[in-house]
N, C-alpha and C positions, 0 to 999 in steps of 0.2 A: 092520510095517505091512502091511495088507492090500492085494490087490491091485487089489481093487476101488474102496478108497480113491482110492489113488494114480492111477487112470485116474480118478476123479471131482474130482481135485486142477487148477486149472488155474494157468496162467504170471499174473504182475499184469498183462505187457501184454495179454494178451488179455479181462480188464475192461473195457478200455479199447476193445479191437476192433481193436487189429492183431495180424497173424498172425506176427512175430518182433519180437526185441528193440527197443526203439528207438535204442538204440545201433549198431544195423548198419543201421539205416535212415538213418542222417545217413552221407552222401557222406564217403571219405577224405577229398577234397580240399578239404572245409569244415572239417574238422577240422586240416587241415595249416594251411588260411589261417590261424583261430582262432590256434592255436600260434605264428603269424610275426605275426598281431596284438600276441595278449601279450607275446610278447619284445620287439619293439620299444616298446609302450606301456610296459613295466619298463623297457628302454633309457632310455627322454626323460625317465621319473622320475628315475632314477640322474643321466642327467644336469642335470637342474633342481636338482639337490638338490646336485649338485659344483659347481654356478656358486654356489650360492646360501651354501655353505657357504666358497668363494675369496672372497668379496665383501664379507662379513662384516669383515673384517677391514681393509677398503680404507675400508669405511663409519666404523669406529669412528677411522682417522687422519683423517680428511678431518672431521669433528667435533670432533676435536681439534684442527686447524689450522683451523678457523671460533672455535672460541674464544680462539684464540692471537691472531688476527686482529682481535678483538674487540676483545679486552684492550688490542695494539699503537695502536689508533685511539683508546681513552680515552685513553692517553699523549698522544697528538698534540696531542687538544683538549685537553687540559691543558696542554702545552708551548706551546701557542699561544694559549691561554688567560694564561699568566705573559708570552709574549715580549708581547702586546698592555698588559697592564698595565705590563710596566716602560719599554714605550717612551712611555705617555702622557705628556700636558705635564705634569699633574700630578709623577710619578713622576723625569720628570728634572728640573723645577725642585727637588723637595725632594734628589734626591742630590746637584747643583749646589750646592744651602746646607747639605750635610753635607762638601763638597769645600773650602768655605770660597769661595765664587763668590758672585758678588751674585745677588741675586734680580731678577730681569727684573718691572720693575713693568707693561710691558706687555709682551704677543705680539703680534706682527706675524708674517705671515706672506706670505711672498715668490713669486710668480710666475717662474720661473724661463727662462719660454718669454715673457717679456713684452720682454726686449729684446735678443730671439733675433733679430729680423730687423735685416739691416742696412741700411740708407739710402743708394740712393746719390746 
């Protein structure tokens, strides 16, 4: 290469019109914040991402005991669904005439609180 080239050669930054790098124009200590930026912004990634990946597993039991839950509550209405029908009158006069009991031609039904008080 000629010599006269390489004095007619110039730096990119000086295109631009400063007279060194731009990298020695940004302050160390911009460059140190930056740095303690990023690390802790990577920090609360790392840890959003370890909460997120502990919790995961709390979510899929807690899903499975809403459907265990679920299931337990059809039982009930069902179980209280049968205790309702086999205590109707229906229900126990027909086991009464499988017991071999007469069959009550009427119902009557009795107040229990009616000669609860007493007279004096």
């Amino acid at each position: 290469m000629s010599r006269l080239f390489a004095l007619a050669m110039t730096h990119p930054q000086q295109h631009f019109g400063f007279k060194e790098p731009i990298a020695r124009q940004i302050p160390r200590g911009a460059l140190g914040w930056g740095l303690i930026a990023l690390v802790c912004w990577v920090g609360c990634a790392g840890l959003y991402v370890a909460q997120i990946t502990a919790a995961a597993p709390r979510s899929d039991r807690l899903e499975r005991l809403q459907r265990q839950i679920e299931s337990l509550q059809t039982d009930v209405t069902a179980s209280e669904d049968q205790v309702a029908r086999g205590s109707s009158m229906h229900a126990l006069t027909e086991r009464a005439q499988t017991l071999g009991l007469v069959s009550p031609t009427e119902v009557q039904y009795i107040n229990p609180t009616g000669l609860a008080y007493v007279n004096h």
